[in-house]
C-alpha positions in Angstrom: 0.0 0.0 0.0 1.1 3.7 -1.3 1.2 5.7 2.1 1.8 8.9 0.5 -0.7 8.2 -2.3 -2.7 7.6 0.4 -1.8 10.7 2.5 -2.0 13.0 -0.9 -5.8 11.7 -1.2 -6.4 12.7 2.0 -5.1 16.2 1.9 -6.3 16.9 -1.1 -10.3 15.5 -0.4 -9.5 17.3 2.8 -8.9 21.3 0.9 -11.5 20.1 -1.2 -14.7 19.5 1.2 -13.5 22.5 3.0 -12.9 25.0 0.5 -15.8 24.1 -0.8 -18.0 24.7 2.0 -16.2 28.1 2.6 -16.9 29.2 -0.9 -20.3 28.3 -0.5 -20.9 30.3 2.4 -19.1 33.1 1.3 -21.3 32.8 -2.1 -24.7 33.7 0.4 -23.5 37.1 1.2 -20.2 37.8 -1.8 -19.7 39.2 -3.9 -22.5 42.7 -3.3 -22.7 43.4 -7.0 -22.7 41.3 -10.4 -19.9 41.2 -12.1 -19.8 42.1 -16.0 -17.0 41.1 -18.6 -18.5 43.5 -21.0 -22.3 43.1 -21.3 -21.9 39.1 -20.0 -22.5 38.6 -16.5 -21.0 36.4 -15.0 -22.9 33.2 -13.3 -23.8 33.5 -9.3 -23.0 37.2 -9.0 -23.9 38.7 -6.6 -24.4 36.1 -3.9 -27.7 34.4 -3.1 -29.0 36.8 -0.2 -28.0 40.1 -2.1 -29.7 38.2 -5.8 -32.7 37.4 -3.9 -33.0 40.3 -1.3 -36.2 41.5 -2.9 -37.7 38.2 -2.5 -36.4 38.0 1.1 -38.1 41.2 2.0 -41.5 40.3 0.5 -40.9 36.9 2.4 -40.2 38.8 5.8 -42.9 41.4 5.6 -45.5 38.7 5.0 -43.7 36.4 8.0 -43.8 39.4 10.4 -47.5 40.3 9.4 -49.2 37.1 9.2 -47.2 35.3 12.4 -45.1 37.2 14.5 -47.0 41.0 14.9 -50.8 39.7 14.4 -53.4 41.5 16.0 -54.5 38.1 18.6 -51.1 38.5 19.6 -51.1 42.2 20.6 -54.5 41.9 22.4 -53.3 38.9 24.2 -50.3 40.8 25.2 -52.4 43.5 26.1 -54.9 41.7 28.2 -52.0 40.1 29.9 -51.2 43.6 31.9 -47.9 43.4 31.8 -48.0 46.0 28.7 -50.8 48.0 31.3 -48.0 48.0 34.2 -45.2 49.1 32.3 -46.6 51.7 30.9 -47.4 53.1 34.5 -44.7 52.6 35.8 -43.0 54.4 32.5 -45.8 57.7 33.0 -44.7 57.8 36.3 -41.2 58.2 36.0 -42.2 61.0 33.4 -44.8 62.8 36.1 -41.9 62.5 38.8 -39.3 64.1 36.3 -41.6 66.9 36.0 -43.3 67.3 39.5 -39.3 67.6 40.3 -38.6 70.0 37.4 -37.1 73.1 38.7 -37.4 75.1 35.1 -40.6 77.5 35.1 -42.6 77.5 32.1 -41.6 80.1 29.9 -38.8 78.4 30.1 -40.1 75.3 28.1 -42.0 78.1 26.4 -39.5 79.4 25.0 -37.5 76.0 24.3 -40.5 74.9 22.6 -41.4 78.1 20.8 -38.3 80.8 21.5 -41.4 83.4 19.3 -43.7 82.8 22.1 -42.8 85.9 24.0 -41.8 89.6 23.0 -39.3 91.9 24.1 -41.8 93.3 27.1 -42.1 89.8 28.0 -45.7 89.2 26.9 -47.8 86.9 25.0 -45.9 87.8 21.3 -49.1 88.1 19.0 -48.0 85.0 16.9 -49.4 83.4 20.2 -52.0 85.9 21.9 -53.6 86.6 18.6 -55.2 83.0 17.8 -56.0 82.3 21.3 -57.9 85.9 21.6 -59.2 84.7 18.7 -60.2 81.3 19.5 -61.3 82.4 23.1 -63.6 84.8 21.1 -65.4 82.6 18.4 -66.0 80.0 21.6 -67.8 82.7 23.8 -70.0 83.8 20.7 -70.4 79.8 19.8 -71.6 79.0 23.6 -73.9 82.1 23.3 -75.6 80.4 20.0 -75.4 77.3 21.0 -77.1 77.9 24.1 -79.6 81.7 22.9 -83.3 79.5 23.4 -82.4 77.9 26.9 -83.2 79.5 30.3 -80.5 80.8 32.7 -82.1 78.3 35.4 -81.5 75.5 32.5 -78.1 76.3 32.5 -77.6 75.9 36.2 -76.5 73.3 38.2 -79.5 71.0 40.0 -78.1 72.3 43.7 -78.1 76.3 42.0 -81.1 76.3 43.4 -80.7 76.1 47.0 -77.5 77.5 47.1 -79.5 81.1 45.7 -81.9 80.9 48.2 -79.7 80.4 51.2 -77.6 83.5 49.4 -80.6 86.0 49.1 -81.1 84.9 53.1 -77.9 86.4 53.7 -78.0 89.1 51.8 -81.7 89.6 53.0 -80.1 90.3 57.0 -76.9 91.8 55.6 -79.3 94.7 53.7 -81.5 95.2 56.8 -78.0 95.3 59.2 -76.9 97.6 56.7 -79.7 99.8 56.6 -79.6 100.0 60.2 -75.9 100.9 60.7 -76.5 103.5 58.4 -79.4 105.2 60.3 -77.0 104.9 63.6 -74.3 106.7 61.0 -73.9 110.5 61.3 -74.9 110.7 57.8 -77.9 108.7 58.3 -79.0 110.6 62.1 -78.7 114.1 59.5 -80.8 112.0 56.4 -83.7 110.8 59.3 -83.7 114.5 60.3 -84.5 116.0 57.5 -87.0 113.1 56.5 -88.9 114.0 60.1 -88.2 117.9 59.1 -90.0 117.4 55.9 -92.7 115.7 57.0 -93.4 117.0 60.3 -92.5 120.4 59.9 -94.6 120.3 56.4 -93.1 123.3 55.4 -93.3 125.6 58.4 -96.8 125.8 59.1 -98.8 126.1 62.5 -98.6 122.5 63.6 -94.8 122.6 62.2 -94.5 125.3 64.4 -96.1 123.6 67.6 -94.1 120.1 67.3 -90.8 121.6 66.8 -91.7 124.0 70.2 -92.6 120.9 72.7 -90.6 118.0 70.4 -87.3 119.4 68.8 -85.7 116.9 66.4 -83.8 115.3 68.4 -86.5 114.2 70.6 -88.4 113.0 67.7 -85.1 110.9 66.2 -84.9 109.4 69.8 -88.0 108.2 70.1 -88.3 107.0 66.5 -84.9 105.5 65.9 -85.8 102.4 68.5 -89.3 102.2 66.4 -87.0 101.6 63.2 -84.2 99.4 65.0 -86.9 97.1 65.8 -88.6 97.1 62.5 -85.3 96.2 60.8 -84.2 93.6 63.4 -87.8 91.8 62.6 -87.6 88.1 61.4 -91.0 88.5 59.4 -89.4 91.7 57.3 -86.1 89.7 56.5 -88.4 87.0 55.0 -90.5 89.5 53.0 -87.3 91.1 51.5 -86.4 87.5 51.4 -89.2 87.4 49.4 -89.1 90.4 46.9 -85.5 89.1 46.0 -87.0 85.4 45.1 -89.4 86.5 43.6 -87.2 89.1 41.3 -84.5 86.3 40.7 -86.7 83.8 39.3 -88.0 86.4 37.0 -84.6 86.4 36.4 -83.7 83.1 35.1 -86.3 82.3 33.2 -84.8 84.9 30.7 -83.5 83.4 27.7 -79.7 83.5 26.6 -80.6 85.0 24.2 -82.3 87.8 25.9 -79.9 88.5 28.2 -77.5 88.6 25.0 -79.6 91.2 22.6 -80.0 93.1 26.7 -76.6 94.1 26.6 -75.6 94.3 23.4 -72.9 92.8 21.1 -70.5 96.1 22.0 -70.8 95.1 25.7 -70.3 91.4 25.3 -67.2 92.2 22.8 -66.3 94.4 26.2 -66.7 91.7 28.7 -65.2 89.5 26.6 -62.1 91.3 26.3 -61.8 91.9 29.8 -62.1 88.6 30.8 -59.8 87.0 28.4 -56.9 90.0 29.8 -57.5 88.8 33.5 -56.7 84.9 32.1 -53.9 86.3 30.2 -52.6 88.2 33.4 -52.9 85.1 35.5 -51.0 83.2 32.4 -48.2 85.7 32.8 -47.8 85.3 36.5 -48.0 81.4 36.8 -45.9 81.3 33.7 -42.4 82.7 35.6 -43.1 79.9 39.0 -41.2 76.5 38.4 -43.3 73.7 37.3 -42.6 71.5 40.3 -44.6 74.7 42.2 -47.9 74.5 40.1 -47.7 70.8 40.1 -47.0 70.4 44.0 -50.3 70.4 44.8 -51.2 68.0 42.4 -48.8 65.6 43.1 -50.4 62.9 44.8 -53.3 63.4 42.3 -51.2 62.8 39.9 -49.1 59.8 41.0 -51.9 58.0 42.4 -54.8 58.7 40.4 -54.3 60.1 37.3 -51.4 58.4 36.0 -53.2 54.9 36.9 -56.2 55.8 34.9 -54.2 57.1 32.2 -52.4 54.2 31.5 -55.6 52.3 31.6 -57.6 54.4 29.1 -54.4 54.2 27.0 -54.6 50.4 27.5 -58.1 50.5 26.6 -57.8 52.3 23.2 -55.8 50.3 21.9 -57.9 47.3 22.8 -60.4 48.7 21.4 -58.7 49.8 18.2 -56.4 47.1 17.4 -58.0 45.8 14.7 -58.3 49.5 13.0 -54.7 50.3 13.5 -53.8 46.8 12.1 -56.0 48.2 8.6 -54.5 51.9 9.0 -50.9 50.3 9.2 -49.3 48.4 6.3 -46.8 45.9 8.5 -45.6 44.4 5.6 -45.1 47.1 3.2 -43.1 49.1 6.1 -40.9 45.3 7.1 -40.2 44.9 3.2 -39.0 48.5 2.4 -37.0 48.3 5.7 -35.3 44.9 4.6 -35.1 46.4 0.9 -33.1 49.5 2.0 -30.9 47.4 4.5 -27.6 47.7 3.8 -26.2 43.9 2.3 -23.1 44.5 4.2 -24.8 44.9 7.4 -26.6 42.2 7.1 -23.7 40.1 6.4 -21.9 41.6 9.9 -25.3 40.7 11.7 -25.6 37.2 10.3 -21.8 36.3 10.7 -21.8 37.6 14.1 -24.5 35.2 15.1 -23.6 31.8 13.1 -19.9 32.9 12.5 -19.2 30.0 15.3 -21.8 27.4 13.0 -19.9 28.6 10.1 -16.5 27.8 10.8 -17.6 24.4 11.6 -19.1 23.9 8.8 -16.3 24.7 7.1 -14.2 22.2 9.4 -16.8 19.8 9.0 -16.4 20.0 4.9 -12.3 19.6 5.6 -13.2 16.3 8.0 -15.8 15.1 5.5 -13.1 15.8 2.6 -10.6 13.8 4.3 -12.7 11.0 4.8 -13.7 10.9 0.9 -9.8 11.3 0.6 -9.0 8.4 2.3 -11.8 6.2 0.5 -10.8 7.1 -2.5 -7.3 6.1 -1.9 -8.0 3.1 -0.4 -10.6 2.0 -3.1 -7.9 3.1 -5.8 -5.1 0.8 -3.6 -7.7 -2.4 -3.5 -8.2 -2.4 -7.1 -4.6 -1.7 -8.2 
């Protein structure tokens, strides 16, 4: 028996099996590009995953839509609550970060919009222009909206009562009022001259006569404990009580409407105007206090309540609107474009990062394999010699 016959064999099935398995792996990814000799390309370029990378994409984009990203799939992994929890627990690392937030909010302001403000430090009218604006066209809308319903309509159900217990106080206040005053010295000279008028009726005989065995301020003494105890009277409170019920009902059952075409489109544009400057002064102040300030007050609001409920409206929404989004959102049109535009050479790093270690042994495998063909062919050639 040749030995080195036999050994040549072996070495040469050996670089055989495994350059040929190393050529064939380096033929999925090599070369990028066809290569041309003149207008004749020539055969397997470029390499199977760049050749058929269209395909692959199609392939991928209808793998990721129909099995991996299906809509049972995401409302499963909704219902599951894990999704629900970490979405919490993500909004309330976001409420924290701002409850803590020691910036004030023209600060963000002007991060966001650095035109939001003008050189006195107002509103610039990029901003206060559409809101006055807006704020208007809402007012006039409500007022249209609303022109053929009552005031009472437009009330709360416990208005009501909380009118009538108001125009009880202000029933006693006006009576207390109207006392104090007739104790006032501008009241004592007003009651004078009310008992000079009527007593004195203009200087006659009787006039004459009272004034002799009376004097004013006998008169005022006498009748100022006559009026203390007509204004300290239960029963008159309740009639003025009364008069004021009676006026405010009239009151509400006025139309929108009416009260509107009352006052007059000048004096609404007036109100309105005035109104929307006191919001826009109370903008202006809370604007130049840190955010952690306005939101300190809120804060246990916000971590325990609202952020909770947020996260589970979120969760809900997208429950609810899976199977929309899933019709709104072409998967596999976005996967294949993504795969198309993928640069080969990264996808060659990726996949030879992950399956380098599989690929070497393949190759070692086609250098073992070669041998072994090697050394049957050798000692097949030997028997037969």
């Amino acid at each position: 028996m040749n030995i080195w016959m036999l050994a040549v064999n072996v070495a040469v099935g050996s670089a055989i099996g495994g350059v040929t398995n190393e050529l064939a792996i380096r033929m999925l990814f090599r070369p990028h590009r066809p290569w041309q000799i003149g207008r004749w390309r020539l055969p397997f370029t470029p390499g199977l995953i760049p050749r058929r990378r269209d395909d692959i994409a199609v392939q991928m984009g209808r793998l990721v839509e129909e099995h991996l990203l299906t809509k049972e799939g995401i409302k499963k992994a909704l219902a599951q609550g894990e999704f629900e929890k970490n979405l919490t627990v993500w909004l309330g690392r976001t409420a924290d970060h701002w409850l803590q937030d020691s910036h004030s909010v023209r600060h963000w302001l002007s991060v966001l919009y650095p035109q939001a403000f003008d050189d006195s430090g107002r509103f610039s009218p990029n901003i206060r222009q559409p809101i006055q604006q807006a704020w208007d066209n809402w007012l006039t809308g409500q007022v249209e909206a609303h022109r053929d319903k009552t005031l009472e309509q437009l009330l709360p159900e416990t208005s009501n009562e909380r009118i009538d217990i108001a125009l009880e106080q202000i029933s006693r206040l006006f009576l207390e009022k109207c006392r104090d005053y007739l104790h006032s010295p501008d009241g004592l000279q007003t009651l004078q001259q009310m008992v000079r008028g009527l007593v004195g009726g203009g200087g006659g005989m009787f006039g004459g006569l009272v004034n002799m065995f009376l004097g004013d301020e006998k008169i005022i003494g006498k009748l100022l404990p006559y009026l203390d105890e007509i204004l300290t009277n239960p029963a008159l409170a309740q009639k003025v009580h009364g008069v004021l019920r009676l006026e405010t009902d009239k009151l509400l059952q006025k139309t929108v409407g009416d009260v509107a075409d009352w006052l007059g489109s000048e004096q609404l544009a007036s109100w309105s105007q005035i109104i929307f400057y006191k919001i826009e002064e109370e903008a202006l102040r809370l604007e130049d206090k840190p955010v952690s300030e306005l939101l300190a007050p809120l804060r246990k609001t916000i971590t325990q309540a609202l952020v909770p409920r947020v996260s589970r409206w979120m969760v809900e929404k997208l429950e609810a609107n899976v199977e929309v989004l899933f019709e709104k959102l072409p998967i596999r049109e976005i996967v294949t474009r993504q795969v198309e535009g993928f640069p080969i050479e990264r996808i060659e790093e990726m996949v030879v990062g992950i399956s380098g270690r599989e690929f070497r042994m393949i190759t070692v495998l086609g250098f073992i394999l070669g041998a072994v063909i090697g050394l049957a062919q050798g000692l097949l050639a030997q028997l037969f010699s």
